[in-house]
N, C-alpha and C positions, 0 to 999 in steps of 0.2 A: 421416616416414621409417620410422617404430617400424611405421605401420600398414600402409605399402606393401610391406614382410617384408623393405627392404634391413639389412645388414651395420650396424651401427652407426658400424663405422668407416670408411664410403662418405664417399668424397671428392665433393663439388660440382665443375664447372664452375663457373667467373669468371660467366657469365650468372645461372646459381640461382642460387649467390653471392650476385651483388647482390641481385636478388629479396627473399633471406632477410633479407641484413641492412637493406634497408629496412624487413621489418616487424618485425625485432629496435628498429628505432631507432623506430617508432612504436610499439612496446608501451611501451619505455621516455616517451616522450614521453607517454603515455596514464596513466601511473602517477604519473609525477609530476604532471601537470593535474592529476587526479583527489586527487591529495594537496594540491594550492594551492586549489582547489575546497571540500574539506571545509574547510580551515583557515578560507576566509574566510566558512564559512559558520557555524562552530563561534564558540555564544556566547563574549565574553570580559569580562571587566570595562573599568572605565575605566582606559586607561591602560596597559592589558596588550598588548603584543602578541602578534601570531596565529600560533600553531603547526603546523608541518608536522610530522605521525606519520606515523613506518616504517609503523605499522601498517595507516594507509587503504592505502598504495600496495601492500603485501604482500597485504592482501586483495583490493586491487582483480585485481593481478597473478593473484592465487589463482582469483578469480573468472571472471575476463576471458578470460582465456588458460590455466589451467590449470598454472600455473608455482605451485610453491614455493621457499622459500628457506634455503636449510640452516642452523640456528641460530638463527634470528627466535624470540625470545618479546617478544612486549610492545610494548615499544615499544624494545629494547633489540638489539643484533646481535653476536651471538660474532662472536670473529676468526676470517673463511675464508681458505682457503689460495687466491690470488689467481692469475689467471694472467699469463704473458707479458704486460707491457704494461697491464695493470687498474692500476698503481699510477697511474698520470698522467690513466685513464677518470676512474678514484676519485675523483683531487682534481680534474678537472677538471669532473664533475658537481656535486663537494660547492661548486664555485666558484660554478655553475649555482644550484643551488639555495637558498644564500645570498642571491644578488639578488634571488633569486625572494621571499624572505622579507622583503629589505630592501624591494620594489617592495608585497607586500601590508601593509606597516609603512606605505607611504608613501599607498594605496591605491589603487594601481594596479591593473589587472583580467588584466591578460595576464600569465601567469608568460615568465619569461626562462629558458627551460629550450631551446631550442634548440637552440642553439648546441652546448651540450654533449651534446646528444643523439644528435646526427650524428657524434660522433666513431665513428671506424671502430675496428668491432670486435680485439681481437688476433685474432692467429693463433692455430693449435694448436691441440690437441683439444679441444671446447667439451662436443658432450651436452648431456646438462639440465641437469645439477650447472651447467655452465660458462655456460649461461645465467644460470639463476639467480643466479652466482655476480654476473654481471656487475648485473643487477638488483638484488642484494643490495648494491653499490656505489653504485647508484644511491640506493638506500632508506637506506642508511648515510651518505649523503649529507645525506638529510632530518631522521637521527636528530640529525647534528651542528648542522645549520642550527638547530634546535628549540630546542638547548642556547644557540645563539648568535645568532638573528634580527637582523637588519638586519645583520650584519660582513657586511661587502666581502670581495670575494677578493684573493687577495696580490698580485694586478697592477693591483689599484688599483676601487674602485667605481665601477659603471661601464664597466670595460673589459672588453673583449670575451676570450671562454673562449679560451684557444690548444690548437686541437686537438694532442692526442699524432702524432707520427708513427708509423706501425707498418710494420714495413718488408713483410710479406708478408699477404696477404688472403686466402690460403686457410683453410678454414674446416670443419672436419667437425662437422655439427650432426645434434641428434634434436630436434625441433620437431615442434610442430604448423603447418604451414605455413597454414592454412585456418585464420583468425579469423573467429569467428564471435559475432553477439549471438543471446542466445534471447531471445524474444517468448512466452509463457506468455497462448496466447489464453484468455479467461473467457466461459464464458455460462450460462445458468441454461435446468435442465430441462423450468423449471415444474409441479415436481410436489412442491414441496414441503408436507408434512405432509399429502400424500397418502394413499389406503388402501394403493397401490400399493407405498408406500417406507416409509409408516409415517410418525413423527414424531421418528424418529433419524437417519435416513439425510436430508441436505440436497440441493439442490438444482443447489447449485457444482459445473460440470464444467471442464477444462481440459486443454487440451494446447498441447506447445511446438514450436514452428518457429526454425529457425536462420536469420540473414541473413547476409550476408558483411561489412554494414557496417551502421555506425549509421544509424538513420533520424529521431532523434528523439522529440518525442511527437506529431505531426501525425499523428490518428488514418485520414487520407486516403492519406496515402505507403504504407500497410500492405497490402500485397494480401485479396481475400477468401480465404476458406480452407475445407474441408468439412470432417465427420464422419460416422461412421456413426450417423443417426435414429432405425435402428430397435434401436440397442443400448442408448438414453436412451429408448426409449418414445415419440420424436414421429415417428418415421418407421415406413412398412411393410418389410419388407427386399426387395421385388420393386421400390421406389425408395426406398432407405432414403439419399442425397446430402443432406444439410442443408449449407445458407450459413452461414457465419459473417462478420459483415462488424463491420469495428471500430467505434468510436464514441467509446470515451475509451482513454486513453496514459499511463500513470506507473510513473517508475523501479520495478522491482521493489526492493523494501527487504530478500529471504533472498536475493536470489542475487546484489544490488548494482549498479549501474550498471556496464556500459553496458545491462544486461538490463533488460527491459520487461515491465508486464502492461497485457494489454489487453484492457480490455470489450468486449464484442460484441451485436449483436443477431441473433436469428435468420431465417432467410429458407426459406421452403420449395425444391424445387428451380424451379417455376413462374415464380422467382424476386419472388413475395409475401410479407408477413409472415406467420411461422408463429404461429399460434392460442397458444402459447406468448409472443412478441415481443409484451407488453407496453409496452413504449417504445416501440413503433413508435404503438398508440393513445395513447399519452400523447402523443407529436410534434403528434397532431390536436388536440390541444386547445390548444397551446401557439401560438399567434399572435400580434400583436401589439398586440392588446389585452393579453395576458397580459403581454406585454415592457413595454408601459407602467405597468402595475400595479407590477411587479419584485415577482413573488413570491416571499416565501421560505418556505423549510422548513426548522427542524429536526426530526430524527428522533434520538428516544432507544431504541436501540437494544440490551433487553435480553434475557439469554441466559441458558443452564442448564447450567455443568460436569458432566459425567457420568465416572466412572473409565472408561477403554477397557476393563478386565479385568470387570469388573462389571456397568457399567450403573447401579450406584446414585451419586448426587450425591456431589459431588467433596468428598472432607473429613468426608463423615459416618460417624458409627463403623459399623462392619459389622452388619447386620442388625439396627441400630437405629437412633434420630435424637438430632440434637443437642440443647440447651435450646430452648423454644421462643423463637420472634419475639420481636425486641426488641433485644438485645445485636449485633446485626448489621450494620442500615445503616449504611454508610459509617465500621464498626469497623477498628479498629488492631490487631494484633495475632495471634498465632497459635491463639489460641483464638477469634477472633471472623471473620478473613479467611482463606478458604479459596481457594486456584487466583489469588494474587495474582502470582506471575512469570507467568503465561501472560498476565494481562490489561496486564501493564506490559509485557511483548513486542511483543501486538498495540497498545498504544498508538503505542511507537516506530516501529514497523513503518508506522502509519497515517503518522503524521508524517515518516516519512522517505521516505514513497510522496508526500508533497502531498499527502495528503486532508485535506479542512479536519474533521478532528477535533476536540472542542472540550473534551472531558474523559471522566472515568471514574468509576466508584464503584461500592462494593459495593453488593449490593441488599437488601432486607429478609428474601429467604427466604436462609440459608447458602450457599454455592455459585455464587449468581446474581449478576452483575454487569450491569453498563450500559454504555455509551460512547454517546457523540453526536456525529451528525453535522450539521452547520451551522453557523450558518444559508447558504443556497445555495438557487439556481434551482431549479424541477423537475426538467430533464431529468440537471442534473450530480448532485442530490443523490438520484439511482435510481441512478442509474452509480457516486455514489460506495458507498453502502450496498452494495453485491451486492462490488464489488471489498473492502470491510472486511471483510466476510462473507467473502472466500473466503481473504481473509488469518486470520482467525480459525479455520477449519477447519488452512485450511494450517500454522500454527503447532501446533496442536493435536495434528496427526501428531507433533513433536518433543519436547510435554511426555505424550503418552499421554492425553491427554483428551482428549472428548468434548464437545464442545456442541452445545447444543440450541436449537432458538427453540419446542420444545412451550410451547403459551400453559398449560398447566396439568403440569409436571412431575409434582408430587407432588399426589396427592388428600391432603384433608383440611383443619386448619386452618394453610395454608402459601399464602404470596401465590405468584400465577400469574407468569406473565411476557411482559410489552407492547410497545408499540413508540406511545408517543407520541409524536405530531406535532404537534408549532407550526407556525402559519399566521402568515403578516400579509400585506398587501396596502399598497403604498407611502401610499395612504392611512388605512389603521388605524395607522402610524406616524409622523401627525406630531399636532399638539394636535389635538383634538376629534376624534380616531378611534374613538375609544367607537362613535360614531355606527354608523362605519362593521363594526365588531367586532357590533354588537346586531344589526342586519339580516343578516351573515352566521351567525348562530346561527338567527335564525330561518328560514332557509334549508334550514341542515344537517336544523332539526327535522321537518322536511316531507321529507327523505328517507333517514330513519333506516334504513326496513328496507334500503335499495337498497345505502346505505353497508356495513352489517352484514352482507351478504350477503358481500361482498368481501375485509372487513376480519382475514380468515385462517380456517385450516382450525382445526375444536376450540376457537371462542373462545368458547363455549358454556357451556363448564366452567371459565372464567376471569371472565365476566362473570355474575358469581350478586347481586351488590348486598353481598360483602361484600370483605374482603383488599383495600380502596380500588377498587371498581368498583363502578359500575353497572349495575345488573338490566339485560338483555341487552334486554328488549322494551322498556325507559323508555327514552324522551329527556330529560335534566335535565342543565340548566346550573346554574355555582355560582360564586361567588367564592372563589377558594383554598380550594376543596372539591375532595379528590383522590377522593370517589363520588362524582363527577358525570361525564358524558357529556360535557361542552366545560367544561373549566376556564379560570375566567377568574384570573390570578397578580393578588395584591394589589396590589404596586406599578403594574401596567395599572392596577386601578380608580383608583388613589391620583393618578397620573398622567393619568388618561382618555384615554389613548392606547396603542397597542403591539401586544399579537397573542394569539390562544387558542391554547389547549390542548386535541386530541382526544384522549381518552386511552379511546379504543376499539379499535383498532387492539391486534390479535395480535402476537405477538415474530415469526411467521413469515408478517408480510404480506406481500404484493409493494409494494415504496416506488413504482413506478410506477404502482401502482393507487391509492394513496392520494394523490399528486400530483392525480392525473386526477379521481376525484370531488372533492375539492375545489376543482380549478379548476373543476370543470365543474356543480357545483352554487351555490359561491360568486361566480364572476365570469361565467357563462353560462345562467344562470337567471333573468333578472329578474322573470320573471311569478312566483316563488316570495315574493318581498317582499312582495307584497299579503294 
């Protein structure tokens, strides 16, 4: 209404009217899901049961629709000044939501918010406050159920909500009447640590489209989408049209469900893979020899805090450096861990998007950290890597920093920074996969330059044979030797089974390029075994 330039105090027709208050009654129906949803997703102990917080649904509401709630901190609700008829919405939600509590005590999957959902709005003059307000009844609902899970309402457990009667349905509102999800499409420029962008500037592009309704994460339902090519450097601007076409689907974890990010690959306009769409070559390799194998990958994926004001590494004194190496790896402390809220952000962030994330840790040079993704397929574990990458940037706007995947930040005596990847092959992980692990090395070693060639922009100045690498021209394997070129982990030899370790690979490779040679020297070579 606010944006159509009417009068605040325009009165509806009985038709908008209803309109409206059906999507009044599914925001509400959407806040509370969305709050029985967290609850029963939220660890708890034995024994405890599952709590519904104001706070998911006031965010969600926050998020979704763009409502806030006058007085919400916390998880707590001052008293609002209620309108005509909210006392009986009130208790008739807090009824609602009680069962709802009592049904995920009993673990039941559907909340029992219905009912009360539908009751029909009061009269009188609403606005935003008056929304909210009523939303806030709803959420004040969930603060009480929290306090008191599994109580019945006062007509008995089990019985059904009795709607309020309201004697008049007219309704003056300032809504946004057009719900909308954003979708935050992702794709990558391929230029990263380019001469063109340099080794600051990354690769993660993205823009948002609105839908009118959820689509889920069925990365097919999603229409393709363009941009301008030649303002990323892969198009001319005489046809500068790039495709975006999706591939993978997951909650967005900053802007909250029902909002999405989604991977993409890119498409020339010819409607080809652009030179760029590395996953579209990696697709060629993946067949069903490869599905039988069940490849997996992890990628440990490390990076370089940089100050946004600066440019110099995050934590280190000004125009000087810290102690050296040593006191650092995987240190406790504020003299030892530097830019740790931003790496506990992006962990949450990965874990609440579904990426199989698997841990964190500082790293040996100040400033640097890791996270890891897998173990997972090829195709998922490129799509998941670039979507944690673009969460890691995107966070980064919020704490003022900088990250980098430069394989060599700082010249001197300071370790680079990698992107190790484990391999296994469904047969290098069951007994006597040794076998199968020693034939794959000597595969890899017969195409070392080809791999290297690949394995990022600047890995040059990282792989010298000291700071735990390998002389850039050697191929050498080792057992729990972090200078070697294929690491094989002790407990693999101990066990004679399990998976290596490349630890060639740049902080800023393409994970779809490292997929691809492996699969396609390891399981698509065999005249290399001889």
């Amino acid at each position: 209404m606010r944006h159509a330039g009417l009068d605040r105090g325009y009165v509806l027709d009985e038709a908008t009217q209803a309109a409206l208050l059906a999507i009044y009654d599914d925001m509400l129906d959407s806040a509370i899901e969305f709050g029985c949803l967290m609850a029963k997703k939220r660890k708890v102990g034995a024994g405890t049961r599952p709590m519904l917080y104001a706070r998911d649904m006031a965010q969600h509401l926050s998020r979704g629709y763009g409502l806030s709630i006058p007085g919400f901190a916390g998880d707590l609700l001052k008293p609002y000044k209620r309108r005509t008829g909210s006392s009986e919405i009130h208790r008739a939600r807090m009824a609602a939501v009680r069962l709802t509590a009592q049904k995920l005590e009993e673990g039941g999957a559907e909340p029992a918010v219905a009912a009360a959902s539908k009751a029909p709005a009061p009269g009188g003059a609403a606005g935003a406050s008056g929304q909210a307000g009523a939303a806030s009844a709803a959420t004040s609902g969930a603060v009480a159920s929290s306090q008191v899970p599994g109580k019945a309402a006062k007509s008995g457990a089990g019985a059904a909500v009795v709607q309020p009667k309201v004697e008049s349905r007219n309704l003056t509102v300032r809504v946004q009447a057009k719900v909308s999800v954003k979708a935050e499409y992702v794709w990558c420029d391929g230029a990263e640590g380019a001469p063109e962008k340099g080794m600051i500037f990354n690769e993660m592009r993205s823009k948002t489209k609105t839908f009118d309704e959820e689509l889920g994460l069925d990365p097919t339902v999603y229409p393709d989408w363009s941009y301008d090519g030649s303002s990323t450097g892969q198009a001319k601007g005489n046809n500068s049209d790039i495709i975006l076409r999706p591939v993978k689907v997951v909650f967005d974890p900053i802007r909250g469900a029902p909002h999405v990010l989604i991977m993409c690959e890119v498409f020339s306009p010819d409607g080809t893979a652009h030179p760029s769409n590395t996953r579209a070559k990696l697709r060629q390799v993946v067949d069903k020899e490869t599905d039988d194998e069940e490849c997996w990958f992890g990628f440990e994926q490390e990076y370089t805090m940089l100050a946004k004001t600066t440019g110099h590494v995050y934590g280190w004194p000004a125009g000087g450096y810290p102690a050296p190496q040593g006191p650092f790896y995987c240190g406790v402390g504020a003299e030892s861990a530097f830019g740790r809220p931003l790496a506990e952000a992006h962990l949450d962030a990965c874990m609440a998007a579904g990426l199989d994330i698997s841990g964190i840790n500082s790293e040996v040079m100040p400033g640097q950290w890791e996270y890891q993704i897998g173990p997972i397929g090829p195709l998922e574990m490129g799509d998941q890597v670039h979507l944690s990458r673009w969460l890691l940037h995107r966070l980064g706007e919020n704490y003022g920093i900088v990250t980098t995947f430069n394989p060599k930040p700082v010249k001197g005596d300071w370790n680079g920074t990698g992107a190790h990847t484990n391999f296994s092959t469904k047969g290098m992980r069951i007994p006597g996969g040794m076998k199968d692990i020693d034939e794959a090395i000597v595969k890899l070693s017969k195409t070392h330059p080809e791999h290297i060639s690949q394995y990022g922009l600047g890995n040059d100045a990282r792989l010298t044979g000291k700071h735990e690498t390998c002389d850039i021209n050697t191929f050498r394997q080792g057992v729990a030797d972090r200078g070697a070129s294929i690491r094989i982990p002790l407990p693999v030899t101990l066990k004679g089974y399990g998976y290596l370790e490349d630890r060639r690979p740049a902080a800023n490779v393409d994970p779809y390029v490292v997929a691809r040679l492996l699969i396609k020297t390891i399981l698509k070579s065999p005249h290399l075994a001889n």
